[in-house]
C-alpha positions in Angstrom: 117.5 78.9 79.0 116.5 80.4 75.6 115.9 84.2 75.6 112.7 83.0 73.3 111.5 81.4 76.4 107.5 81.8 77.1 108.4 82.4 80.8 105.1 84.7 81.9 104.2 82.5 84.7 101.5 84.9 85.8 100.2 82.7 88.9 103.6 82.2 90.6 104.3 86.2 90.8 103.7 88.9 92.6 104.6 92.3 92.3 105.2 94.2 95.5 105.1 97.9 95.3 105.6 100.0 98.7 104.0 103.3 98.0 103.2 107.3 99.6 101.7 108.5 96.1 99.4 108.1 93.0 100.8 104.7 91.1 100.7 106.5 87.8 104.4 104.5 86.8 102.3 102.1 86.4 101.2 103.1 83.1 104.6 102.7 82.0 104.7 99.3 83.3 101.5 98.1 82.0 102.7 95.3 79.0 104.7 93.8 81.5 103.0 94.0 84.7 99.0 93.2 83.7 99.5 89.8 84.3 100.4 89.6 87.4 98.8 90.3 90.4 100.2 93.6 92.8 100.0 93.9 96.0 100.6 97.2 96.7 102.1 99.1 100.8 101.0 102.4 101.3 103.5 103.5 103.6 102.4 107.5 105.9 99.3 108.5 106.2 96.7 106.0 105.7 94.0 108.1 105.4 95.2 109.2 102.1 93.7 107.9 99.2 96.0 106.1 97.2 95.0 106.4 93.3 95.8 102.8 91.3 95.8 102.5 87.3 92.3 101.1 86.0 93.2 97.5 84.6 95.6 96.1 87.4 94.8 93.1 89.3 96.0 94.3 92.9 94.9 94.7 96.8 96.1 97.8 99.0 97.6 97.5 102.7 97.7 100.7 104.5 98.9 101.0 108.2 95.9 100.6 109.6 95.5 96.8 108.0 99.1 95.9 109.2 97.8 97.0 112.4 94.4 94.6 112.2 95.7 91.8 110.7 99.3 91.3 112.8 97.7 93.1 116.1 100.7 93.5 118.8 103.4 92.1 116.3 102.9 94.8 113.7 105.4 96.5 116.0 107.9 94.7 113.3 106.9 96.3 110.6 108.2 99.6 109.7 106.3 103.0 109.3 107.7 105.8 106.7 110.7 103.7 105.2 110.9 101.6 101.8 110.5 98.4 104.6 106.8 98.3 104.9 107.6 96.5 101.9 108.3 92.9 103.5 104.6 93.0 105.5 104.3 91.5 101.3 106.0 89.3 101.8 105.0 87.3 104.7 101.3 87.7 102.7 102.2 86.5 99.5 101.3 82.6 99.0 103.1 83.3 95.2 106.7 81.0 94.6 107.8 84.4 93.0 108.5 88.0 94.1 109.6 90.7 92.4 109.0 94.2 94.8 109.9 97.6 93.0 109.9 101.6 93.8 107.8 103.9 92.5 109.8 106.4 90.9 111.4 103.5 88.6 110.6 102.9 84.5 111.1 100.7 82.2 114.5 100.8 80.5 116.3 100.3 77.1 119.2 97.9 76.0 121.4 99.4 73.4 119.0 98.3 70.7 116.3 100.9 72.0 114.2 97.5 72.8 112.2 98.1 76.0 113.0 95.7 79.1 110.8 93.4 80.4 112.4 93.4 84.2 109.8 90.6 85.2 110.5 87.8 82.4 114.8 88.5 83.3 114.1 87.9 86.7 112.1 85.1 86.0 115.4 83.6 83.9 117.7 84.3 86.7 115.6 82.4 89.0 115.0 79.6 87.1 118.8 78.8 85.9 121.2 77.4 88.4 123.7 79.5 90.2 127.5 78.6 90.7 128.7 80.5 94.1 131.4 78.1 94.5 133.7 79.0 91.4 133.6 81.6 89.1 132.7 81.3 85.3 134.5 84.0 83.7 131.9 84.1 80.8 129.7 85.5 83.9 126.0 83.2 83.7 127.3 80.4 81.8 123.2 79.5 81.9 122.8 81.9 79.5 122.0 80.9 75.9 125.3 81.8 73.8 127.7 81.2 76.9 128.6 77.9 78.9 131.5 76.7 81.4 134.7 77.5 80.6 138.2 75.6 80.6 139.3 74.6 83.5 136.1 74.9 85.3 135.3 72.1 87.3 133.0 69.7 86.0 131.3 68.1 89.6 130.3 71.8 90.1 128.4 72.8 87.0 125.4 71.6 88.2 124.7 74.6 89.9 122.7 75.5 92.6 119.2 76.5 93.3 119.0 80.2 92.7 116.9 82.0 95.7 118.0 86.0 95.0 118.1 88.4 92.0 119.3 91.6 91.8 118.7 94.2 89.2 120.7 97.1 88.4 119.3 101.2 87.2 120.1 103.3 84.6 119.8 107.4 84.9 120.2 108.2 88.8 122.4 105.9 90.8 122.0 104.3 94.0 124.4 105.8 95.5 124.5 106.6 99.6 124.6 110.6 100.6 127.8 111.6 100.6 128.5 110.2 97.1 125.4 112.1 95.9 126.5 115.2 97.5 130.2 114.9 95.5 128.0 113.6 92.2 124.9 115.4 91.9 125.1 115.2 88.1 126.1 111.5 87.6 124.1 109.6 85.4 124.7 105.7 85.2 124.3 105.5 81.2 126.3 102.1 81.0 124.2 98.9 80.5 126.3 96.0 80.9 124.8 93.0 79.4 125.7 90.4 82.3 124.4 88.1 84.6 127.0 86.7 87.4 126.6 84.7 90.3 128.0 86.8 93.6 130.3 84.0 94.7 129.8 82.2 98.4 131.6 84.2 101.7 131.3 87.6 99.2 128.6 90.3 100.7 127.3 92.7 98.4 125.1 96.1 98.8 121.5 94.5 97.8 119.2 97.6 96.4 115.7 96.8 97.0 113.9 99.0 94.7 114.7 95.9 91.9 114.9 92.8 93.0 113.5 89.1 92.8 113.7 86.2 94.9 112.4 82.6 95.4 110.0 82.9 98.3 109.5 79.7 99.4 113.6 79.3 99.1 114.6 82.3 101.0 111.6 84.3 101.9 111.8 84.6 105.7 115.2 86.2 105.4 113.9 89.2 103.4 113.0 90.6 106.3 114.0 94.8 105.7 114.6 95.0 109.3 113.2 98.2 111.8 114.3 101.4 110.1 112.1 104.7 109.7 109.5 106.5 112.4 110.9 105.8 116.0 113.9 104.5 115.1 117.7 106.1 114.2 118.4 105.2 110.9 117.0 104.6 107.1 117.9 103.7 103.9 119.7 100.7 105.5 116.7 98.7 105.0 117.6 96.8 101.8 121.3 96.6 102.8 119.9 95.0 105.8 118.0 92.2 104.1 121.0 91.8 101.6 123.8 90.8 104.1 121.2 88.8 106.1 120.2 86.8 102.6 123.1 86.4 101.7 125.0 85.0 104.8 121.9 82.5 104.8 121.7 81.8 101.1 125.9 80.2 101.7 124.9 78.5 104.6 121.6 76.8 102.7 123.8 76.1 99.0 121.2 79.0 97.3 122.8 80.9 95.1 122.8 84.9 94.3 122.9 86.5 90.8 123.4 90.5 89.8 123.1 92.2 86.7 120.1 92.2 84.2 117.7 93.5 84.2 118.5 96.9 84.2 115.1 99.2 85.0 115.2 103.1 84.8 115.2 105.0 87.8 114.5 108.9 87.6 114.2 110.5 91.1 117.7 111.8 92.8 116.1 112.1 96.3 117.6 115.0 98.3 121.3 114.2 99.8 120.9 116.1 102.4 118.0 114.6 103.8 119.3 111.4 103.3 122.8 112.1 105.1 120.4 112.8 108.1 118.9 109.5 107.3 122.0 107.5 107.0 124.3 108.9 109.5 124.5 106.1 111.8 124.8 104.0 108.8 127.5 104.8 107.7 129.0 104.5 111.0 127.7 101.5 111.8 128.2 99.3 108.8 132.3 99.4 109.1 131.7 97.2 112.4 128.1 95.3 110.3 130.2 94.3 107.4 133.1 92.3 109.4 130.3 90.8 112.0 128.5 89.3 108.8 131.8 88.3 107.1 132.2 86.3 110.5 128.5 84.6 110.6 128.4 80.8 111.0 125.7 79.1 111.1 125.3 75.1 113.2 124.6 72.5 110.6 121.0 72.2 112.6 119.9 74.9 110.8 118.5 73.7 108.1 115.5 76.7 106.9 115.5 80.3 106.8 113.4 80.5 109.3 116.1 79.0 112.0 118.8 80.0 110.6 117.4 84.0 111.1 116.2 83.1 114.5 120.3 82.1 115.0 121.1 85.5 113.4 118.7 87.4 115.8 120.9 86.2 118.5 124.3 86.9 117.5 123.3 90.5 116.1 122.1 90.6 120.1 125.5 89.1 121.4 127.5 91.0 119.0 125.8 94.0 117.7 123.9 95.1 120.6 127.3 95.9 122.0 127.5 98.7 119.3 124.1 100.0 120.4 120.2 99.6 122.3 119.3 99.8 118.3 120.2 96.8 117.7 119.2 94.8 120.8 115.4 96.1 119.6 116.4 94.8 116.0 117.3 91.3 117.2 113.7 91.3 118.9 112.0 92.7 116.1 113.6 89.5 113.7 112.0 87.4 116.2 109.1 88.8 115.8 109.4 88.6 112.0 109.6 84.9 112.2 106.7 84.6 114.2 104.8 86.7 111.3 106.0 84.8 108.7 105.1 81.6 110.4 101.7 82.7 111.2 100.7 84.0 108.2 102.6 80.5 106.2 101.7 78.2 108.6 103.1 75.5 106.4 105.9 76.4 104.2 108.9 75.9 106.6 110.6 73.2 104.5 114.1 71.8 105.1 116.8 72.9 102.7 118.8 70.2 101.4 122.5 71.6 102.0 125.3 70.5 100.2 126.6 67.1 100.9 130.1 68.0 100.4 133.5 70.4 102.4 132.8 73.1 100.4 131.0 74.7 104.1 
């Protein structure tokens, strides 16, 4: 697709923004993000007024409106962590979502030109991805760049791409005991590449930029129970990133990384976040191999079954490891549900591929 492209496509986007403060970023935002409409998570206190830009098209959910408008099953929603975020999407009726923090800003390529983060996510998801071999030219999609030799040519088709993931300049994501060896580092490198995460290869999903194909993949995004009353955060996005991913091979979606690069300026505290992510980091060294050993039955052909599969092997399996995730398995149930009842007819069949690549 041409990088001249007129790609806006300002009634199949939403911007999701989950929120404790003033949305003053949004200023920086503003050539980009106008179009669109915002729907916007304030996460704590929901008596606190939350204070929104003049000139954005946007509605505000507090705790309070979880509470009313998913009564008993709110319980799956989570209170004072980054995955309020997902109550978003379950709302959205938009084919596009692109959710963001609030302490990111627009970035620059080499050229000093400003980034529009939307419009490249927009690109990714609209070119096909190739998870079954790698193109060594990374996106061969791109305009400049194509398939190289020896790449096979039944594959480069592509698939339908349901996920991607940006990448930050200035403060890294980087989990607490990096931070607390690194308190300096900078990420200064912008690495002008697009790649498809090949199939049966995890990868740690950062949710403070990201895109996805809703009505591919949506009901997979689900940021899991982390935060108030439970013993672990910042696990939230990782969560939804294994879970995607292990779906997105089993449905023949595709993943892409790289651009766009946005710039994120707040190094939150390491040592509140070690107390965060303890368990974490405990617990994903027995996560990662259970999801490298997912398998889904050929029956499940959406998300939606395919999590409700997941949410009984992370019972089986994980709940072994701990109650935590016995109440997890319960709350992706309950997820489902959500999503169902607030998109009472999207569930559509995936077409998988008709091939042995599986």
């Amino acid at each position: 697709m041409s990088s001249s492209s007129t790609l806006i496509l300002k009634d199949e986007l939403d911007i999701v923004i989950p929120t404790i403060r003033n949305l003053d970023f949004l200023e920086d935002w503003r050539p980009f993000f106008q179009p669109y409409h915002l729907i916007i998570i304030q996460d704590g206190d929901p008596s606190k007024v939350i204070k929104v830009p003049q000139g954005f098209d946007y509605e505000l959910y507090n705790r309070n409106d979880i509470n009313r408008i998913l009564g008993p099953k709110a319980s799956c929603i989570s209170f004072r962590d980054s995955s309020c975020r997902c109550f978003a999407f379950a709302l959205s009726k938009k084919k596009y979502i692109f959710t963001i923090d609030d302490d990111c800003f627009v970035a620059e390529d080499p050229s000093g030109k400003r980034v529009n983060a939307v419009q490249q996510h927009l690109k990714n998801l609209l070119t096909p991805s190739t998870p079954f071999f790698f193109n060594t030219l990374y996106d061969p999609y791109r305009e400049g760049a194509d398939f190289v030799r020896g790449y096979p040519f039944s594959l480069r088709e592509g698939v339908p791409t349901a996920v991607s993931h940006g990448l930050w300049l200035n403060v890294p994501d980087y989990d607490a005991p990096t931070q607390l060896v690194k308190p300096l580092e900078r990420n200064t490198r912008y690495v002008d590449a697009v790649m498809t995460i090949p199939k049966g290869t995890l990868f740690p999903m950062c949710g403070m930029n990201l895109a996805f194909n809703r009505e591919l993949i949506g009901p997979a995004l689900y940021f899991g129970l982390m935060g108030a009353g439970q013993p672990i955060s910042r696990y939230d996005d990782m969560w939804a990133g294994w879970c995607v991913k292990v779906i997105s091979d089993h449905l023949g979606l595709g993943v892409k990384t790289g651009l766009p690069y946005l710039r994120h300026n707040k190094a939150s505290n390491p040592f509140v976040n070690l107390k965060l992510e303890y368990k974490g980091i405990f617990w994903q060294e027995e996560l990662i191999p259970f999801f490298q050993s997912v398998t889904f039955p050929k029956e499940c052909t959406t998300p939606q079954q395919c999590y409700l599969e997941l949410s009984k092997m992370v019972k089986e399996k994980l709940g072994l490891i701990d109650d935590y995730f016995i109440k997890l398995a319960d709350a992706m149930v309950t997820w489902i549900e959500v999503w169902d009842e607030l998109n009472p007819s999207e569930e559509k069949t995936v077409a998988l591929p008709n091939d042995s690549r599986k």
